[in-house]
C-alpha positions in Angstrom: 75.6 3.5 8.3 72.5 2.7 9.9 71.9 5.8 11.9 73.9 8.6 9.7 70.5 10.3 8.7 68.7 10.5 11.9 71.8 11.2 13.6 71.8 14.6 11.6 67.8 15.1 12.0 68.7 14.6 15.7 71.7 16.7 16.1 70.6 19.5 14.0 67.9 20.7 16.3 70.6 20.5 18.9 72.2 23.7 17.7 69.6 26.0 19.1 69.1 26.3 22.1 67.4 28.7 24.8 67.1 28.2 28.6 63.6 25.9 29.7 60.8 29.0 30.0 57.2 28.4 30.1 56.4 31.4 29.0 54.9 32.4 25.2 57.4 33.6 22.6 57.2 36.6 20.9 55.2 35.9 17.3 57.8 37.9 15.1 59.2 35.3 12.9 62.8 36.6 11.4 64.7 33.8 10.7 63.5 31.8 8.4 60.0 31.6 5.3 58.1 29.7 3.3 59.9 28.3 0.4 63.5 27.9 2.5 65.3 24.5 1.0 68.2 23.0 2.1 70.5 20.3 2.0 73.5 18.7 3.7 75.9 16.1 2.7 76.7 13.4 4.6 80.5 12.0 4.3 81.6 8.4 6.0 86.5 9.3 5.8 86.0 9.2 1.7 82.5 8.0 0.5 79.5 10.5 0.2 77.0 7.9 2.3 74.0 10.2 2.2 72.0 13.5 1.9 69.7 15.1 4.3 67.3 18.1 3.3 64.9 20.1 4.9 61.6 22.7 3.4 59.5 24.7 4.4 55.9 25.4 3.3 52.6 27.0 4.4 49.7 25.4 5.1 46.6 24.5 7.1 45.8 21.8 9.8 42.3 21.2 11.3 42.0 25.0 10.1 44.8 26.8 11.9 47.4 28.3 9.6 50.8 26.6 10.3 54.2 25.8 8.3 54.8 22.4 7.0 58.3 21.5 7.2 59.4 18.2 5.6 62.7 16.8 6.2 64.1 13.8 3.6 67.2 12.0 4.1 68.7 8.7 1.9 72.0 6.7 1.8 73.9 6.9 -1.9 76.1 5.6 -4.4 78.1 3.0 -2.6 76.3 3.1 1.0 73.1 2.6 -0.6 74.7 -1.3 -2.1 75.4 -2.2 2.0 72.4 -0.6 3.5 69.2 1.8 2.2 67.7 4.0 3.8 65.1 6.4 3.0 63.8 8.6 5.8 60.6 11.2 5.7 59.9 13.4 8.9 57.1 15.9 8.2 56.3 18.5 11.2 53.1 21.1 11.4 54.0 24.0 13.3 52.4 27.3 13.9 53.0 30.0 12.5 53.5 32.5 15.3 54.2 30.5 18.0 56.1 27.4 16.6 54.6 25.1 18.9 54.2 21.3 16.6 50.4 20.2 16.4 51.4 17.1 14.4 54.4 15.0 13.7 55.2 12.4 11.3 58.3 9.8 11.0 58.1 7.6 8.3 61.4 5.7 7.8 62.9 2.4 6.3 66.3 2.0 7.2 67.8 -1.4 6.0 64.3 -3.5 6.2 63.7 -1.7 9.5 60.5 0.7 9.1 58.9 2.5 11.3 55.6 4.7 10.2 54.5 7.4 13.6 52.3 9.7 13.7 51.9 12.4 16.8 49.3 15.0 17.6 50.0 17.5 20.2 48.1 19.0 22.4 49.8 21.7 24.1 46.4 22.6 26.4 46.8 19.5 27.9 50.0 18.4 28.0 49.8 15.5 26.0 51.2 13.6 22.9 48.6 11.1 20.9 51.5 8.7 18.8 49.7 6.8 16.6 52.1 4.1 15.3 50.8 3.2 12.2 52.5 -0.5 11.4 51.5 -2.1 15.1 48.1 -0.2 14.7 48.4 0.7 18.7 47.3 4.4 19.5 48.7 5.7 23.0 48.9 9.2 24.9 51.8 10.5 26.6 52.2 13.1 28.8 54.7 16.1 27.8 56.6 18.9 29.1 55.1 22.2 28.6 56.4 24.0 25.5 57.7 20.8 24.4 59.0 20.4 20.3 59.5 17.7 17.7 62.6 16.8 16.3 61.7 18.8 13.1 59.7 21.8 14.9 62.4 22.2 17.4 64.8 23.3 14.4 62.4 26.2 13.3 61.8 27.2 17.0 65.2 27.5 18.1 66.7 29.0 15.2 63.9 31.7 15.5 64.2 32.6 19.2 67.4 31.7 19.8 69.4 34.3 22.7 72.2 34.7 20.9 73.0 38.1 23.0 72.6 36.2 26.6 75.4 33.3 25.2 78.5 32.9 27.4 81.4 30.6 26.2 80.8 27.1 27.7 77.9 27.8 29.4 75.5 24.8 28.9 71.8 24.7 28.0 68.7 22.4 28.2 65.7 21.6 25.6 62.8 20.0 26.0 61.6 17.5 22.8 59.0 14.1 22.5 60.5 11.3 20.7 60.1 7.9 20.2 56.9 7.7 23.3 59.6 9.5 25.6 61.0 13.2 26.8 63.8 13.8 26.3 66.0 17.0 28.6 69.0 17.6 25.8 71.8 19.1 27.1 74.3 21.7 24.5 77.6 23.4 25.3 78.6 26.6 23.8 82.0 26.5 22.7 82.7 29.8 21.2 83.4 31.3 17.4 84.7 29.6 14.7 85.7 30.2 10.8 84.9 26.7 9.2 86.1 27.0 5.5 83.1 25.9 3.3 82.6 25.2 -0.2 80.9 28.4 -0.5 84.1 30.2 1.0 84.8 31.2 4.7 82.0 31.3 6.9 81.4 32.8 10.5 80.0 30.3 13.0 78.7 29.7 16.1 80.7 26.3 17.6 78.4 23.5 19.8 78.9 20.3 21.6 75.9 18.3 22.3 75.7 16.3 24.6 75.1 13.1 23.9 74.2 9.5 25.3 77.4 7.0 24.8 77.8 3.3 24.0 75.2 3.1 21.9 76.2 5.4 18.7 78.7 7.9 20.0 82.2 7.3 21.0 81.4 9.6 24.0 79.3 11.9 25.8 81.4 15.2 23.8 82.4 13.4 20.4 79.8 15.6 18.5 80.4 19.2 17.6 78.1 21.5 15.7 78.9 25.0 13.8 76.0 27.4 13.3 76.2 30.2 10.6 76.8 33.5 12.9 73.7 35.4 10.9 70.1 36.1 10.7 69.4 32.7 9.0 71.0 30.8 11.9 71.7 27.4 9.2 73.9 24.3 10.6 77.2 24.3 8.2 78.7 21.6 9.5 78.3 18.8 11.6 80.9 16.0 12.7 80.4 13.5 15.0 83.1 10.2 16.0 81.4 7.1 16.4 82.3 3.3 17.6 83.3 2.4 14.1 84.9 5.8 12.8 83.6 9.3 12.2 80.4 11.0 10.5 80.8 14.9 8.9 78.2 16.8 7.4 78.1 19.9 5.0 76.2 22.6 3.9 76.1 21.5 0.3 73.0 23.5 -1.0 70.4 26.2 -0.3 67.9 28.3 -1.5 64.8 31.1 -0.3 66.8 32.4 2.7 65.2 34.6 4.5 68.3 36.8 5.0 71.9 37.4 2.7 74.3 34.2 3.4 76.9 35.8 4.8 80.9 35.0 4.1 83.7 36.6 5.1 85.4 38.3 1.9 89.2 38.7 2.5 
């Protein structure tokens, strides 16, 4: 169970996905606003192990308007007895851009804690990770453009090229975690109809992918559908690992931006 939650975090962002460009985004923000809430369910064959959610606020850092997005994920009922875990990831964005100035990952996962904090600057090229527990403060260099794991969610899902999308062509993004860059690569695998608890729903279809040995059965044993709509949210998410498999659900939401769209036969 230990890596259910940031599994999801992780994999989540992987759904969007644009071409590497170093140029400026449009600032025209369609896709998602402040007050957005969601939350997925996380399911181990028969036990619900743990929920993941994700909202979205306004807000100010060293002046500079920006969205707060704060991501929250935890192990329950009988998962929680074998191994906690309560994870906070906080990212500030801009507004216009969506380019993170700060990042925060504050986690306890079974006794293991880890408490990060990241300030970007994007002028430079640099990440400062300030890792709170060892009390060590270090800069990194970083791609241009370059996302959190939180941030990356908002940006892709806002400028993603869903016009210029050719089945199983493959794309690359650039994110900063854990002191390295990391070059993701995603697979587009076509349309789908995932049946929901909210009814039939129109997706987008993903495979990641992925590093193996460590977590994942194999480099394509993760597959991700993405509501085909304006509000671009991650329905479902399954993933086989060494010891079984991991599925996720859209299990609530509220503040979209746009209608939630299923398919009425």
């Amino acid at each position: 169970m230990k890596r259910l939650i940031i599994c999801v975090f992780l994999i989540i962002q992987l759904g969007y996905t644009q071409k590497k460009s170093d140029s400026i985004p449009s600032n025209n923000i369609n896709t998602f606003q402040e007050g957005e809430w969601f939350q997925l369910r996380l399911h181990y064959g028969p036990f619900n192990a743990s929920y993941a959610t994700l909202s979205l606020e306004r807000d100010t850092i060293k002046g500079k308007p920006v969205f707060h997005a704060k991501g929250f994920g935890e192990t329950t009922g009988i998962a929680r007895w074998f191994f906690k875990v309560e994870d906070y990831y906080e990212s500030y964005f801009d507004e216009k851009i969506i380019y993170p100035y700060k990042f925060i990952r504050d986690i306890n996962e079974g006794g293991y804690t880890k408490d990060v904090e990241i300030e970007f600057d994007h002028q430079n090229g640099t990440a400062l990770v300030n890792n709170k527990k060892k009390g060590e403060i270090n800069e990194f260099s970083v791609e241009s453009g370059v996302q959190d794991l939180i941030s990356s969610f908002y940006y892709l899902r806002n400028f993603f090229p869903k016009d210029k999308l050719k089945k199983n062509e493959s794309f690359n993004i650039n994110m900063f975690f854990d002191n390295e860059n990391y070059l993701f690569k995603l697979k587009y695998l076509g349309n789908e109809v995932i049946n929901s608890k909210f009814g039939k729903i129109n997706c987008l279809k993903f495979r990641p992918i992925v590093q193996s040995g460590r977590v994942f059965e194999e480099q394509e044993s993760v597959t991700l559908w993405v509501s085909n709509d304006n509000n671009r949210l991650p329905i479902r998410l399954q993933a086989d690992i060494l010891v079984g498999s991991i599925k996720a659900d859209l299990e609530n939401f509220k503040n979209l931006k746009h209608p939630f769209k299923i398919i009425v036969e």
